[in-house]
Backbone as a chain_set.jsonl record, in Angstrom:
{"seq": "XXXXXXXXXXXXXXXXXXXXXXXXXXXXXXXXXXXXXXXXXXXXXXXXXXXXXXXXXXXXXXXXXXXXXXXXXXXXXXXXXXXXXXXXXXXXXXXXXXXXXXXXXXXXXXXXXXXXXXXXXXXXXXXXXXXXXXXXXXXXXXXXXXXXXXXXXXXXXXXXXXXXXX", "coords": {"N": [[-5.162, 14.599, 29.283], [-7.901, 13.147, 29.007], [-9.718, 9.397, 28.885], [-12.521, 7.881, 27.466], [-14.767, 5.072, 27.78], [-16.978, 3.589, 26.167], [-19.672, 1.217, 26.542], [-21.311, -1.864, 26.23], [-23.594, -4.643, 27.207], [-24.913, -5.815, 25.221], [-25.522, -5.544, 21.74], [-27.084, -3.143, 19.996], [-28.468, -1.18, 21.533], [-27.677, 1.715, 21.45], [-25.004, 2.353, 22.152], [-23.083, 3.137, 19.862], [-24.269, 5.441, 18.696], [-24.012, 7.601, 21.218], [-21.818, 7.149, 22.124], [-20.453, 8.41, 19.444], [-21.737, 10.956, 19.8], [-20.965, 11.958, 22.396], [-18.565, 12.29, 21.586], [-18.392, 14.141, 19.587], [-19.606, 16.026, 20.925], [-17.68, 17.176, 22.445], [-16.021, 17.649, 21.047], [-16.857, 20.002, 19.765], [-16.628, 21.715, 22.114], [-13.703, 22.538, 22.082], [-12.173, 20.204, 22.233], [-9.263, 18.472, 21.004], [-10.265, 15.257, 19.803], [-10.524, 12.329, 19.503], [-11.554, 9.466, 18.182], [-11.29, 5.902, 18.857], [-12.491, 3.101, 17.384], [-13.448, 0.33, 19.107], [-14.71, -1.898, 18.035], [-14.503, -4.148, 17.221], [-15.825, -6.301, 16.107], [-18.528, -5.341, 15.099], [-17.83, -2.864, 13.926], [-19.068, -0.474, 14.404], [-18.858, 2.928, 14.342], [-16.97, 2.765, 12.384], [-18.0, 2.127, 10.301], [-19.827, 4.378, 9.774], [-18.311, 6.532, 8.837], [-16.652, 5.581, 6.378], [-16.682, 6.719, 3.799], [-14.381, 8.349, 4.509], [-12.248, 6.594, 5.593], [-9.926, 5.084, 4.095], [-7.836, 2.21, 2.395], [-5.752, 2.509, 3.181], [-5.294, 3.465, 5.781], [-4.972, 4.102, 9.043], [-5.661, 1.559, 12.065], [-7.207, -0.158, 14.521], [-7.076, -2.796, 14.578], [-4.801, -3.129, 12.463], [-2.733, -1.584, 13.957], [-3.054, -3.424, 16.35], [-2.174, -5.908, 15.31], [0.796, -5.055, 14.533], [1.486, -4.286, 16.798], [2.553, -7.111, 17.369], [1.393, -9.082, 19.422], [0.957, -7.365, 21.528], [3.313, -5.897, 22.315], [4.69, -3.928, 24.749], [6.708, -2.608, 24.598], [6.898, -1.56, 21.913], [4.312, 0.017, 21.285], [4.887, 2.591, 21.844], [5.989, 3.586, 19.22], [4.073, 2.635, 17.258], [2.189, 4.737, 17.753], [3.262, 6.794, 17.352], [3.801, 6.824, 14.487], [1.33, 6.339, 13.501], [-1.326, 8.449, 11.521], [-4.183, 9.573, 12.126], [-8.021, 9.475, 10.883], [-9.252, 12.269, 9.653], [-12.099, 13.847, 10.627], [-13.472, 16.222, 10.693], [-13.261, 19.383, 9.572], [-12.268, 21.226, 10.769], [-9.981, 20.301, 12.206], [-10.462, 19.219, 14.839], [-11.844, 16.658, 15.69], [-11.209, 13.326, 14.745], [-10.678, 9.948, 14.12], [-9.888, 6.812, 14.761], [-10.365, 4.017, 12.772], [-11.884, 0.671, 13.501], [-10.917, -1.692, 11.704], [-10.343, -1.222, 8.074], [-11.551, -0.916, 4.584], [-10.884, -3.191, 3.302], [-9.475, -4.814, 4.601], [-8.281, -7.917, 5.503], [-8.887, -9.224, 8.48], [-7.224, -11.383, 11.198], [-7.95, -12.524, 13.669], [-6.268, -13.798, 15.435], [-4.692, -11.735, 16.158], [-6.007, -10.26, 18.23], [-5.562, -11.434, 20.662], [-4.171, -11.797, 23.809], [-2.66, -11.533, 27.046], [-5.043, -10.162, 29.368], [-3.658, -7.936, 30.932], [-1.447, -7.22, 29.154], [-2.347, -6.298, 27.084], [-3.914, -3.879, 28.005], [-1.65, -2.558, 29.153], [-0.64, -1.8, 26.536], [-2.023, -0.785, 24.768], [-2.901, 1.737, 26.177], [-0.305, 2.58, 26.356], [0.148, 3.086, 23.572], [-2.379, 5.126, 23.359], [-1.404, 7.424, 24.915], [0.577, 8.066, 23.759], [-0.545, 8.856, 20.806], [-1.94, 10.954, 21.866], [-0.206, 12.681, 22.326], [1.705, 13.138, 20.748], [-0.645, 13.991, 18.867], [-1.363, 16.146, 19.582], [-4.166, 15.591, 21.572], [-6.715, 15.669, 23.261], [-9.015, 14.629, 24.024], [-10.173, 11.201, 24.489], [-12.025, 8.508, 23.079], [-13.603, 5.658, 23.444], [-15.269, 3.29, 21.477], [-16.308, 0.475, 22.132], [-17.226, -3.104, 21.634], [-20.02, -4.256, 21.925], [-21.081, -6.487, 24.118], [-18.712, -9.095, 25.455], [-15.423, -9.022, 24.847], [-12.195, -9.513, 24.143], [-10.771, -6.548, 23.84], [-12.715, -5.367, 24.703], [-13.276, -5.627, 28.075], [-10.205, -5.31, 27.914], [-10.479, -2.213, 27.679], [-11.623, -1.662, 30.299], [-9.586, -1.003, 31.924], [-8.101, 0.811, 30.284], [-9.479, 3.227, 30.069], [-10.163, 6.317, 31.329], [-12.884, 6.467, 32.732], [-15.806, 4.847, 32.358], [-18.474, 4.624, 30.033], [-21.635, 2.411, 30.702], [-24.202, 1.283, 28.815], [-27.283, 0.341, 28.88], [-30.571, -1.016, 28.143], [-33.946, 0.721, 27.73], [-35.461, 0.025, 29.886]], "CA": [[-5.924, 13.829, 28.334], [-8.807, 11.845, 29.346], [-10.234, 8.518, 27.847], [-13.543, 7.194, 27.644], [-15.313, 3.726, 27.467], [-18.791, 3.728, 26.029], [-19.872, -0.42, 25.981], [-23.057, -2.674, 26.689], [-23.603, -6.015, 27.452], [-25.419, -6.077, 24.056], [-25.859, -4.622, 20.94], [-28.307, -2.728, 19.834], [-28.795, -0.426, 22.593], [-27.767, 3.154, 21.258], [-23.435, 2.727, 22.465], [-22.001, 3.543, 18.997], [-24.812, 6.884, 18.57], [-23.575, 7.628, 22.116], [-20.46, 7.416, 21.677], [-19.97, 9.577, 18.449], [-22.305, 12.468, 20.07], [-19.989, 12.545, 23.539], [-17.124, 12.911, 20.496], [-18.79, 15.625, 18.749], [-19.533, 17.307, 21.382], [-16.654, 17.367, 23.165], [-14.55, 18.201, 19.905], [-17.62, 21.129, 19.548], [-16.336, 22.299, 23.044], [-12.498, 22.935, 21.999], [-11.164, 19.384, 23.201], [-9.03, 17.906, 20.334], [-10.956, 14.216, 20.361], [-10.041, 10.85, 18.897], [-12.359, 8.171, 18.483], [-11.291, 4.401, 18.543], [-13.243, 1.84, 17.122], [-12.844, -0.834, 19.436], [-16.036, -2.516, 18.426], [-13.986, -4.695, 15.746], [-17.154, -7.323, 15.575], [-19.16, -4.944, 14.103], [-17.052, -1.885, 13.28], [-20.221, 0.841, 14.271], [-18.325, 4.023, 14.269], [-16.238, 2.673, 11.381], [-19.263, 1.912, 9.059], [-20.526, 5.614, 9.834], [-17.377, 7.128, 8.401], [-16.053, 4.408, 5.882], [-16.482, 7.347, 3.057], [-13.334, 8.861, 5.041], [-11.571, 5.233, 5.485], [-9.125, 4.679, 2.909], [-7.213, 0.923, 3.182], [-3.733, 3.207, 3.71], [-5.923, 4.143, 6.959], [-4.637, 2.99, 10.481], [-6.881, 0.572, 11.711], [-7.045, -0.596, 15.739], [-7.137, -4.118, 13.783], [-3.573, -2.845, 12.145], [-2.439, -1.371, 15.229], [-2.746, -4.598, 17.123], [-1.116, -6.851, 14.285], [1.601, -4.523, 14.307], [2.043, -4.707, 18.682], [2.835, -8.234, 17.583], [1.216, -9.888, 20.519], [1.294, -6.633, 22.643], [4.263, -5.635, 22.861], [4.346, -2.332, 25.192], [7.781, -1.489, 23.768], [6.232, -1.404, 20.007], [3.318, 1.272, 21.187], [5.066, 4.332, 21.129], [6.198, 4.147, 18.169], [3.477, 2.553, 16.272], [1.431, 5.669, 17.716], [4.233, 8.567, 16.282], [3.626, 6.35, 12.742], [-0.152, 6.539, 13.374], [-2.25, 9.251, 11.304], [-5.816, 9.2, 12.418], [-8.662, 10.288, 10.092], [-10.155, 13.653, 9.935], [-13.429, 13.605, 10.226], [-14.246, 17.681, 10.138], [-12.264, 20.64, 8.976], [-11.419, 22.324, 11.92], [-9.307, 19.303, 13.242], [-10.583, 19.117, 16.444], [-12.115, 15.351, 15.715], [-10.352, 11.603, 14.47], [-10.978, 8.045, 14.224], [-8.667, 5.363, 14.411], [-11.149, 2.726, 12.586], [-11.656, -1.069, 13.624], [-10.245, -1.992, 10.524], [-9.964, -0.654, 6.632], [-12.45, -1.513, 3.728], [-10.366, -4.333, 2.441], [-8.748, -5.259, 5.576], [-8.481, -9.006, 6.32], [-8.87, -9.237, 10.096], [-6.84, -12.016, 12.134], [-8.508, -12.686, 14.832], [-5.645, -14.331, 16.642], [-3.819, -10.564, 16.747], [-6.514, -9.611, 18.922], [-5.455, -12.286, 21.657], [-3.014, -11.674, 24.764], [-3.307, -11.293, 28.562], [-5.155, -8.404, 29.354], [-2.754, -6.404, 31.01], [-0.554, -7.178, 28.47], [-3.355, -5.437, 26.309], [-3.865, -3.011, 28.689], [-0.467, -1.633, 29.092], [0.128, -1.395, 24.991], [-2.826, 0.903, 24.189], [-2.829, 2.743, 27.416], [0.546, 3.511, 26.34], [-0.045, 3.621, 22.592], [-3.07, 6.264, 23.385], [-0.691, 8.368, 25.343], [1.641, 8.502, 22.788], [-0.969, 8.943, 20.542], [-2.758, 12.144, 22.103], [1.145, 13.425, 22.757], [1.783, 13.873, 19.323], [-1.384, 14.741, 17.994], [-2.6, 17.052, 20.749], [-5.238, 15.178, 21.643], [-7.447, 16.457, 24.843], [-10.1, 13.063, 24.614], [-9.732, 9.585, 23.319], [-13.038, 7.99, 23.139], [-13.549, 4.172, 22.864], [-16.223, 2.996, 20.841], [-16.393, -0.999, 22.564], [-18.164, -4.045, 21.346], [-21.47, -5.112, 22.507], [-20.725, -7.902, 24.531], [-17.322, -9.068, 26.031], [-14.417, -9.704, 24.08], [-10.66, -8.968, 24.878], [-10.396, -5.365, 23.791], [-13.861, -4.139, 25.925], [-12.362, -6.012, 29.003], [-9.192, -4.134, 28.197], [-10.71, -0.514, 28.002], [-11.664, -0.994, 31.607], [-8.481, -0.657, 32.434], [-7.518, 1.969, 29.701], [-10.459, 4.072, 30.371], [-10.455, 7.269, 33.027], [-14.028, 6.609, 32.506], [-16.686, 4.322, 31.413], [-19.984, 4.753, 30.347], [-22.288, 1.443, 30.076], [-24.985, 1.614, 27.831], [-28.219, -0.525, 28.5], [-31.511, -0.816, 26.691], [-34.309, 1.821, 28.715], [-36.874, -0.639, 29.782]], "C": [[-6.777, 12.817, 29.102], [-9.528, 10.637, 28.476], [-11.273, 8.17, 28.73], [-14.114, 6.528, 27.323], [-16.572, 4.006, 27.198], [-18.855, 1.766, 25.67], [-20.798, -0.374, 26.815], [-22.97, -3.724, 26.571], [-24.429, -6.661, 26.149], [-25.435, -5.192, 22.695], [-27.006, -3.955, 20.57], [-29.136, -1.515, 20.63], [-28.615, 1.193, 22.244], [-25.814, 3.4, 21.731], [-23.126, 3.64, 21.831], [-22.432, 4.883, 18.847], [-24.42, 7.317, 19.599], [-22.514, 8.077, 22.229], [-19.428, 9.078, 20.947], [-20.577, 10.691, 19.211], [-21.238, 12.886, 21.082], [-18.63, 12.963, 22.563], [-17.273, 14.108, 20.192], [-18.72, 16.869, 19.83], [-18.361, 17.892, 22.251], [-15.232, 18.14, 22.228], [-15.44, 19.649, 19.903], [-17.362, 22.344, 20.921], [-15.09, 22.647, 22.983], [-11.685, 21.802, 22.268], [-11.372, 18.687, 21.247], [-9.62, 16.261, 20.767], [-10.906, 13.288, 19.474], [-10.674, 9.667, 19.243], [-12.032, 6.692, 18.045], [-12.334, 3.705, 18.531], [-12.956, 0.974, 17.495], [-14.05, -2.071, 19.317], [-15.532, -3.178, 16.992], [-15.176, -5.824, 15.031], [-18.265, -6.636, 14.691], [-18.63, -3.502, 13.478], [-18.206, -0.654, 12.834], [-19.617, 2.024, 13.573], [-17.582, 3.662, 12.935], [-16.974, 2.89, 10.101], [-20.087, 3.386, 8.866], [-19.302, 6.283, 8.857], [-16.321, 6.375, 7.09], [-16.4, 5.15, 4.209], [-15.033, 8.092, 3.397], [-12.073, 7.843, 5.341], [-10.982, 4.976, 4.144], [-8.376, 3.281, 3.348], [-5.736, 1.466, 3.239], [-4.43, 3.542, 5.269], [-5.24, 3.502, 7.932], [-5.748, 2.323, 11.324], [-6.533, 0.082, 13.362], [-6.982, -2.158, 14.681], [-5.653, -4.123, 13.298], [-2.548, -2.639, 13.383], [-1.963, -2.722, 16.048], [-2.124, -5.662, 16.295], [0.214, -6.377, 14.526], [2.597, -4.435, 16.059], [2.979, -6.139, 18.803], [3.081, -9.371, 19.046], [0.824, -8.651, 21.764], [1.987, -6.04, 23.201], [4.19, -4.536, 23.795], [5.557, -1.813, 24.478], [7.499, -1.331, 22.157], [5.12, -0.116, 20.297], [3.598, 2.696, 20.675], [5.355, 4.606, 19.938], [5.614, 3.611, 16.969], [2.711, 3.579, 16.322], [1.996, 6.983, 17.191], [4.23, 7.885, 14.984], [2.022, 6.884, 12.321], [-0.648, 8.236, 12.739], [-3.69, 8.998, 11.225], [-6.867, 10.157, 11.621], [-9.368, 11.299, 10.086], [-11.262, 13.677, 9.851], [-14.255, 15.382, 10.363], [-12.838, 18.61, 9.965], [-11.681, 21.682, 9.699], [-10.731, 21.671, 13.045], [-9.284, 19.493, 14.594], [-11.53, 17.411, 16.745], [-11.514, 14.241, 14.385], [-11.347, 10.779, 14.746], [-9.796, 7.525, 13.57], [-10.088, 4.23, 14.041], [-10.907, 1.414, 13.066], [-10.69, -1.262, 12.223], [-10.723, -1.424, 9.071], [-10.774, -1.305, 5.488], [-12.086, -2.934, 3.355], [-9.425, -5.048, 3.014], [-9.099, -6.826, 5.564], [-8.236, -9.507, 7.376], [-8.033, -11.049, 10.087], [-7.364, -12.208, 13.288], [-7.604, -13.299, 16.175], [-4.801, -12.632, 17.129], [-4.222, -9.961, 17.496], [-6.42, -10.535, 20.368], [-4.198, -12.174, 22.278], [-3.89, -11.912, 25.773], [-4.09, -9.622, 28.398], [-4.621, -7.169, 29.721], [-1.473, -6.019, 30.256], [-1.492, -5.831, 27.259], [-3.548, -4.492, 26.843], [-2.871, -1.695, 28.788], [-0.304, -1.371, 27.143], [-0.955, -0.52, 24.496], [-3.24, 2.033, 25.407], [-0.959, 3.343, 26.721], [0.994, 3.845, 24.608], [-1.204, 5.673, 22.704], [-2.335, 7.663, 24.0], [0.003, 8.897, 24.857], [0.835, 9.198, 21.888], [-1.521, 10.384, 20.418], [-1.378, 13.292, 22.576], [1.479, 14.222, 21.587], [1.163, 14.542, 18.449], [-2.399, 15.827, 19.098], [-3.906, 16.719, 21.078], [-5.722, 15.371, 23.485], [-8.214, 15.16, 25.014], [-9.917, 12.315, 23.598], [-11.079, 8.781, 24.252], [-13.391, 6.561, 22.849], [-14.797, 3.524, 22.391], [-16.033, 1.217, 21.05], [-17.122, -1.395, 21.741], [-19.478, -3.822, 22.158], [-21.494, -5.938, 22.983], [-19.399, -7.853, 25.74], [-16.315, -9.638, 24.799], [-12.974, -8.889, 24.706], [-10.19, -7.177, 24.988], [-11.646, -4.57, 24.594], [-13.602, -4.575, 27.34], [-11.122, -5.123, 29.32], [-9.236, -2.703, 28.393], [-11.342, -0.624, 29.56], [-10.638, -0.863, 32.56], [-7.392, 0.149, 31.618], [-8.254, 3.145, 30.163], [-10.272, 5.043, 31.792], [-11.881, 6.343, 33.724], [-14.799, 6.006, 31.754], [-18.302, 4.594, 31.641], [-21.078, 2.959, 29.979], [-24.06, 0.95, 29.823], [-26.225, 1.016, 27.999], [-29.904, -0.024, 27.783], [-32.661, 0.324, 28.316], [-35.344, 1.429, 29.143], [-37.05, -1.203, 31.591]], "O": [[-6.339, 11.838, 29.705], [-9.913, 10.949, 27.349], [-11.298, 8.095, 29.958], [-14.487, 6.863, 26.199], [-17.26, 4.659, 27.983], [-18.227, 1.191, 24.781], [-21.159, 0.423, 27.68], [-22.164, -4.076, 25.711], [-24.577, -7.88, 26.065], [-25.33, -3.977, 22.858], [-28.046, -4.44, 21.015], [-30.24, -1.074, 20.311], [-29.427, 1.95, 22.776], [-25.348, 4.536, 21.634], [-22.865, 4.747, 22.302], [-21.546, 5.737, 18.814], [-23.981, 8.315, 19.027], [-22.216, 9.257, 22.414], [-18.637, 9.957, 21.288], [-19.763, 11.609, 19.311], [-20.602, 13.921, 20.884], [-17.837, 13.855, 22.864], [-16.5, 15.034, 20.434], [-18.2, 17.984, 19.805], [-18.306, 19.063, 22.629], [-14.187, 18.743, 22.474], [-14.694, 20.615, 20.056], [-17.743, 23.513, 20.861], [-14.883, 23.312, 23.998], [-10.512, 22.048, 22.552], [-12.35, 18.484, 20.527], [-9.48, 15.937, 21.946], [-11.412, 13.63, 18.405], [-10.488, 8.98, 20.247], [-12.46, 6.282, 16.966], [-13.099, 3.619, 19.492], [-12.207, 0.3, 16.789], [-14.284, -2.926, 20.171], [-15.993, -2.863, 15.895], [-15.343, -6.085, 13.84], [-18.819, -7.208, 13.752], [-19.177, -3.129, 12.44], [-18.366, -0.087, 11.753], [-19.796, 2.179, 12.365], [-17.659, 4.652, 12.208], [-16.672, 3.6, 9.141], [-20.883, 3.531, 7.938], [-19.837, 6.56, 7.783], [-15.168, 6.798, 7.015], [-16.415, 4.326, 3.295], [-14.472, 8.473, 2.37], [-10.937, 8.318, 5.318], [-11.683, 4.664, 3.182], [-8.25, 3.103, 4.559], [-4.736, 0.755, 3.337], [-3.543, 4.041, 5.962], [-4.884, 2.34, 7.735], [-6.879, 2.75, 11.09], [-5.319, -0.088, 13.478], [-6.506, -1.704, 13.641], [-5.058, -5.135, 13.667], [-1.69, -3.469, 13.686], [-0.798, -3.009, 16.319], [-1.397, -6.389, 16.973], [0.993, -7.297, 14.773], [3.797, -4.498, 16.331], [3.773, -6.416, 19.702], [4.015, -10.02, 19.516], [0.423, -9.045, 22.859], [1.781, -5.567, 24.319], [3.151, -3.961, 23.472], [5.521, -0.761, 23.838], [8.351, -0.817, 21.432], [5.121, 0.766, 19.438], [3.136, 3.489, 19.855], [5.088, 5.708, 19.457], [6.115, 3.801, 15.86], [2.232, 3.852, 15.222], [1.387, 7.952, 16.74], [4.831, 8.583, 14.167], [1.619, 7.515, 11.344], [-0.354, 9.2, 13.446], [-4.254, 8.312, 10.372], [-6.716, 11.378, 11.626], [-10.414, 11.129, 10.714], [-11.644, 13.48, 8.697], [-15.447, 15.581, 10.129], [-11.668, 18.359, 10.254], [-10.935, 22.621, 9.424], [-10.7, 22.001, 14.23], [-8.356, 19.835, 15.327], [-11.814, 17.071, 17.894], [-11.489, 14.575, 13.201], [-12.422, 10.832, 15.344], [-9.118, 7.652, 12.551], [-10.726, 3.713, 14.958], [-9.75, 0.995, 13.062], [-9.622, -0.655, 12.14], [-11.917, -1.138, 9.164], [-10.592, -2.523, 5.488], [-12.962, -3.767, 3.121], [-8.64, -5.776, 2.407], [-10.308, -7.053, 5.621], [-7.321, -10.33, 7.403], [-8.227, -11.821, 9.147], [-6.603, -11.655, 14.081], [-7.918, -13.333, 17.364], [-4.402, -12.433, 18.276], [-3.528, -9.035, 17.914], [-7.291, -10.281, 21.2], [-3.17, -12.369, 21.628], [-5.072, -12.256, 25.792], [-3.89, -8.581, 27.772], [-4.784, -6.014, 29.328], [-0.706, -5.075, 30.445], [-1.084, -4.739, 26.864], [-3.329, -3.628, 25.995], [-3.057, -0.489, 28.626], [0.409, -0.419, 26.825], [-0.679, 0.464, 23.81], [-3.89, 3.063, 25.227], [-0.645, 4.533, 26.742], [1.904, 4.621, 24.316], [-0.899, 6.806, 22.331], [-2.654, 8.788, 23.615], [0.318, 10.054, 25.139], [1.196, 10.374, 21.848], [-1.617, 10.989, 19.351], [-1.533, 14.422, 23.041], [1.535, 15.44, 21.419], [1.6, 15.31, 17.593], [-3.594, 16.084, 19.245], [-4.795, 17.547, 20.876], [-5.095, 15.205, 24.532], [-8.101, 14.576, 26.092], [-9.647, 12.483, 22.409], [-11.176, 8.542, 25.456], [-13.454, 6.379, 21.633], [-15.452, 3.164, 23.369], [-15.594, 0.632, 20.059], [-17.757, -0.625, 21.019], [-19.567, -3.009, 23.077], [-22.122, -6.742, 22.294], [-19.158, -6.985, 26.579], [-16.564, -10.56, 24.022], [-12.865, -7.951, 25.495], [-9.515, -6.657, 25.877], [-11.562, -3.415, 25.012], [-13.754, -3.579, 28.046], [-10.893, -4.466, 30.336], [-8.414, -2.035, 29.021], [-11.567, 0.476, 30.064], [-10.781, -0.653, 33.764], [-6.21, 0.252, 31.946], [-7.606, 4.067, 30.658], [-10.246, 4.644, 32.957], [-11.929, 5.757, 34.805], [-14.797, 6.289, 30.556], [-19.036, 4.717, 32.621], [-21.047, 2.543, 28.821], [-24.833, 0.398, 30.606], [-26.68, 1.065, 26.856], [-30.222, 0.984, 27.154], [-32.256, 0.549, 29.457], [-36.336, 2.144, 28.997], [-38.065, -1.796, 31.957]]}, "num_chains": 1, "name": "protein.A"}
């Protein structure tokens, strides 16, 4: 299983379209593929699919409430609870959304060390792509810096970073 970082030092640049296409196509190539929304400030990828988002949905926003602080021993088995949303019919692509239509975000549940953050979805995603046969786990970052695009460079095989083409 490989994971990959798509982020930019801004928004606006083309990440989140980016993103979803390396998903598509990678699910269009045979690789089961799971896209996190870790772009909880503006919740791109979420807002594309948020006809498929139900608030029973699992939610990286839920997810990390539920680590309570990070835990690493809480990952595995919030990721064998986790069902991630289908987004075509020949389940070979997911999303774990930023958060859920009617979600009210915390903003402090998104605050630890980072390798405390680090280790709990590095070993949530593992669990994650264990159970649901997952071949790629794709990270859909912020625009900017904040704690969880910091942390995918040290979840990430692989990052891509995104700037404007000028």
């Amino acid at each position: 299983m490989k994971i990959l970082a798509f982020t930019s030092g801004k928004g606006g640049v083309g990440k989140t379209t980016l993103a979803l296409n390396a998903a598509r196509e990678l699910s269009l190539h045979g690789l089961r593929t799971l896209i996190m929304d870790f772009d909880i400030h503006n919740r791109g990828a979420t807002s594309l699919f948020m006809d498929k988002v139900s608030d029973s949905s699992p939610s990286v926003a839920s997810i990390a409430r539920d680590g309570q602080g990070f835990r690493v021993e809480l990952a595995a088995e919030l990721a064998a609870q986790t069902e991630p949303v289908a987004l075509d019919s020949k389940g070979m692509l997911f999303l774990i959304p930023a958060s859920t239509p009617s979600e009210k975000l915390d903003w402090n549940w998104l605050l630890g060390q980072n390798e405390d953050i680090v280790a709990f979805f590095k070993s949530f995603i593992t669990e994650i792509a264990s159970v649901h046969d997952f071949d790629a786990v794709v990270l859909d970052c912020y625009g900017g810096i904040d704690s969880l695009t910091v942390a995918s460079a040290g979840i990430a095989d692989d990052i891509i970073i995104v700037n404007e083409p000028d």
